[in-house]
N, C-alpha and C positions, 0 to 999 in steps of 0.2 A: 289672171293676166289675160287680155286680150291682144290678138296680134292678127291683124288682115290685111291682107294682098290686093290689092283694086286692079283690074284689070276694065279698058275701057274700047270695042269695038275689036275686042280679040288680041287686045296690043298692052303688056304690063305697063301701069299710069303709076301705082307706089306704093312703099311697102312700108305698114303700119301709119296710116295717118290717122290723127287724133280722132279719138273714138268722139266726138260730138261732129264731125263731117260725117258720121257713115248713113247716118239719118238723110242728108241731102244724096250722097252716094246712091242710095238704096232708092231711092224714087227717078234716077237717070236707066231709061232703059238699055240706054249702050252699054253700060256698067255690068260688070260680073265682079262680084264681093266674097270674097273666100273667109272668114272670119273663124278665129281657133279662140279657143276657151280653154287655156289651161292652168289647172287649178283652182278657177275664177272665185270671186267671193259671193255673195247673196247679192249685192250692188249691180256687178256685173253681169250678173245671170239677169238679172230683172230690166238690165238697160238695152241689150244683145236681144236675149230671145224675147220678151215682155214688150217693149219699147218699140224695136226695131224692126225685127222679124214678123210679131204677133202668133208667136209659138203658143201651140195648145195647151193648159195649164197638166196636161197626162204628161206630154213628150216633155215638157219641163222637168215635171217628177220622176219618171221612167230616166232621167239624167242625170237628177241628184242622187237616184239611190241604185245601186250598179243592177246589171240584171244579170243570171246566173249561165244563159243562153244565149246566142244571136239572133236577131230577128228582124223581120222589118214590117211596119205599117206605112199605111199610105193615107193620107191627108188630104184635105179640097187641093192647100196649095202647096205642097209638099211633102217628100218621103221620109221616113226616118228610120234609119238602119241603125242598130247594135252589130260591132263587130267587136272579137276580141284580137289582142296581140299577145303572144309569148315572151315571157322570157325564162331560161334556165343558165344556170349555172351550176357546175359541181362545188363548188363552195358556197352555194346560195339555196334555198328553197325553190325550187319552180313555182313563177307565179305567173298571173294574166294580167293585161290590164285593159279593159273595157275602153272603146272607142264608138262615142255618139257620132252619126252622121246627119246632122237635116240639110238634105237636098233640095233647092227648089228649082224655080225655072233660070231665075240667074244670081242663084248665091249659092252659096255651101256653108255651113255652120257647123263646125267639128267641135266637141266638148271632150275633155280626159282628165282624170281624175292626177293623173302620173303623166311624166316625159316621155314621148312614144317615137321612137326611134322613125317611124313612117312620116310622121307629121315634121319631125325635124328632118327627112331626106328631102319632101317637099320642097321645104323651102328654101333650103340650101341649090335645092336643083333651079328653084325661081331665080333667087339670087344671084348665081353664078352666071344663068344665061338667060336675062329678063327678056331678050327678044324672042325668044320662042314665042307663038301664036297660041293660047288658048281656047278652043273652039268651046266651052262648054263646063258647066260644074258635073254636069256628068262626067266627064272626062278626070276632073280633078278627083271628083269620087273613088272613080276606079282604078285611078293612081293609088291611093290610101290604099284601098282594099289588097291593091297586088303587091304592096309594098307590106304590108301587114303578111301576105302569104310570103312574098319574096325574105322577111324577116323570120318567119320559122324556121329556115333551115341549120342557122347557128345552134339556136335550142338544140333542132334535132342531131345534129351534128355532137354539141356534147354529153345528150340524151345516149345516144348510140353509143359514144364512146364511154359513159358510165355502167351502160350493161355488158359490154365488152369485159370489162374491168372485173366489175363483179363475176362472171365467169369463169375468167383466165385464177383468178381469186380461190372460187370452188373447186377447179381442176388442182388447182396446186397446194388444193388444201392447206390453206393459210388458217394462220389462227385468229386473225382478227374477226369481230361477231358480223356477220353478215347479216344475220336477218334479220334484224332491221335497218339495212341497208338494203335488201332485196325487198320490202316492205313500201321503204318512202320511194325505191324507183315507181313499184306498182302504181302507188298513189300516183305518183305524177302521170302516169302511162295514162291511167283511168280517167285524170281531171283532162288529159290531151285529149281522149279520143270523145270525152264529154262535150268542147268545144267545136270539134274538128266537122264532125257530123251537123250538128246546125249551121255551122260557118258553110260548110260545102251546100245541104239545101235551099242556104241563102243565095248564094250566086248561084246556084241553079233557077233560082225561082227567078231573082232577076234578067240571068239569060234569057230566059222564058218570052221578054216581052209584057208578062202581065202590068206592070205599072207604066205610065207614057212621061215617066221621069228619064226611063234609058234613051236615047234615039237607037234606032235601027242598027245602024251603021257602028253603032257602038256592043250589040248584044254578041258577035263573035267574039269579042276581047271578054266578056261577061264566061261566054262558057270556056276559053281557056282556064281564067282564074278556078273555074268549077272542078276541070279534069285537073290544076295544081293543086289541089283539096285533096281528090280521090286519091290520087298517086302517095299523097302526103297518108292519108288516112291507110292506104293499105298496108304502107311500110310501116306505122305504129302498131296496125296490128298484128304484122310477121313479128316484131319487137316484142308486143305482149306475149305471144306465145312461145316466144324464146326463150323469154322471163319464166316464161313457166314451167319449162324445161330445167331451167337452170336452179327453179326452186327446188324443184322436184330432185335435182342432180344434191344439189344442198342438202335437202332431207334423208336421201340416201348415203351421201356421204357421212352426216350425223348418227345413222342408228349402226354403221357400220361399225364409226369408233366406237360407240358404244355398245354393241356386239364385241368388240376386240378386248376392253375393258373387262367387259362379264367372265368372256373368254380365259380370259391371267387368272381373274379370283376364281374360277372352275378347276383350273390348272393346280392353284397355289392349295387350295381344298382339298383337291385331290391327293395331292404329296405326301397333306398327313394322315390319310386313313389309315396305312401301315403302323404309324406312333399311337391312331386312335385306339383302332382295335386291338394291339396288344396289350398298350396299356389300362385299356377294357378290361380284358381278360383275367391279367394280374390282380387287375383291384379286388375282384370278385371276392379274391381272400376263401376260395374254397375250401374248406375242415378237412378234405381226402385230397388234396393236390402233391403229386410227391413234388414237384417244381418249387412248392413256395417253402421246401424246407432244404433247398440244395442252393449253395453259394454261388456255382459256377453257373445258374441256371440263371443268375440277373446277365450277366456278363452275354450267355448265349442268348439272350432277349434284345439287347442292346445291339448286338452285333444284326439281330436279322431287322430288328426295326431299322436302322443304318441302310445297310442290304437292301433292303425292299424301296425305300423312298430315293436311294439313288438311282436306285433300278426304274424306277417309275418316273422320276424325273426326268432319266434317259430317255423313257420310252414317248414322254409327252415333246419335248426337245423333237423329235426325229418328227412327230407327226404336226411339229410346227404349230401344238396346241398353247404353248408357251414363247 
């Protein structure tokens, strides 16, 4: 699906006009053309970046096939940044979803494979209040991008509150299986702090200055986005390590029951040694025992076997071995 914004001498002119105008569009130099690709078909990708644009046939490819990192190259006549978006849910898997940017001097061309929460705030925010001035597709760039960090915080938010969970879980020793519940959070921790680092040296490079896609005047807003990265990133990994603790708390709690378990069947072993070893004894069937030819001598066996294993039973009871 294609859907663009026309903006003409910094003033919005209309939203979504048939894609065989964007061609005349596109050669007005008043004109800044915001154009979204979502979902698009082989058609569309060919009419947009191929047709319209004259997108490099790499950054065409690097956009059908997702890339596993952030990054960005730079072009004769335009940038092209991969960012990623979050989402998580406790009833959902944690997943990403890959956001193409090509920047140029006065277009922007965003490609996603999925519905991204940043690209639908854009335009709702166009929509709602089309007089706003837009000085720039830099600018609209870095709306995306901050909107893309400004949307982690839900994930993390119910990120947080699922390691919370599993915690409170371990402390109150619940029976339900935890680990692999502590397993898929790890995973997700890991696939976060996988994105979270190239996403942050990406806005760092761009604050930088090194490409003359940013203007000047725009690279402060660049290194905010950077330090919302860092801040983001340190707190996933106080979280990792919390996790880890919490595994760790899991594993001890596990050998403990299981220590407690051994414990009983130690206990419960122990109770019969008295029954074993007299009844040892007797079996032996000794030729010279005057015991094994006197009646009342079963009765006095019986009584100290009795005797002894409550006796023992008492004594394990008291030392809380049972």
């Amino acid at each position: 699906m294609i859907q663009s914004v026309v903006y003409r001498d910094s003033k919005f002119v209309a939203d979504c006009p048939p894609p065989e105008t964007l061609a005349a569009l596109r050669q007005d130099s008043a004109v800044m053309l915001w154009v979204d690709l979502a979902e698009p078909t082989a058609e569309e990708i060919r009419l947009v970046m191929q047709d319209l644009f004259a997108v490099h046939p790499l950054t065409i490819e690097d956009c059908i096939q997702d890339s596993p990192l952030p990054k960005f190259e730079e072009y004769e006549n335009y940038l092209y940044i991969v960012a990623h978006a979050v989402d998580y849910s406790r009833l959902e898997k944690f997943s990403t979803t890959e956001l193409d940017l090509i920047l140029g001097k006065n277009f922007l061309v965003t490609f996603h494979r999925r519905p991204l929460k940043a690209v639908q705030t854009s335009r709702e925010r166009i929509l709602r209040t089309p007089g706003i001035l837009v000085r720039g597709p830099d600018r609209f760039a870095h709306t995306l991008l901050d909107l893309i960090v400004e949307h982690f915080k839900p994930a993390l938010t119910e990120l947080r509150a699922e390691i919370e969970a599993i915690e409170e879980a371990v402390l109150a020793r619940s029976k339900e299986p935890l680990a692999q519940r502590i397993v898929d959070v790890r995973e997700d921790i890991t696939t976060l702090r996988q994105i979270l680092r190239p996403q942050r040296e990406l806005a760092v490079a761009l604050a930088s200055g090194r490409t003359g896609f940013f203007r000047p005047k725009l690279l402060p807003y660049m290194r905010d986005l950077s330090d919302d990265l860092v801040r983001i990133e340190e707190q996933v990994k106080s979280w990792s390590e919390q996790l880890i603790f919490v595994f760790r708390l899991f594993l001890n709690r596990s050998s403990h029951e299981t220590n407690e378990g051994i414990r009983v069947l130690t206990g419960l072993t122990a109770i019969t040694i008295p029954l074993m070893i007299i009844g040892s004894w007797f079996s032996m069937n000794f030729r010279n025992s005057p015991l094994l030819a006197s009646r009342p001598a079963y009765w006095v066996a019986v009584a100290i076997t009795a005797v002894s294993t409550v006796a023992l039973f008492i004594f394990l009871k008291r030392r809380k071995w049972l």
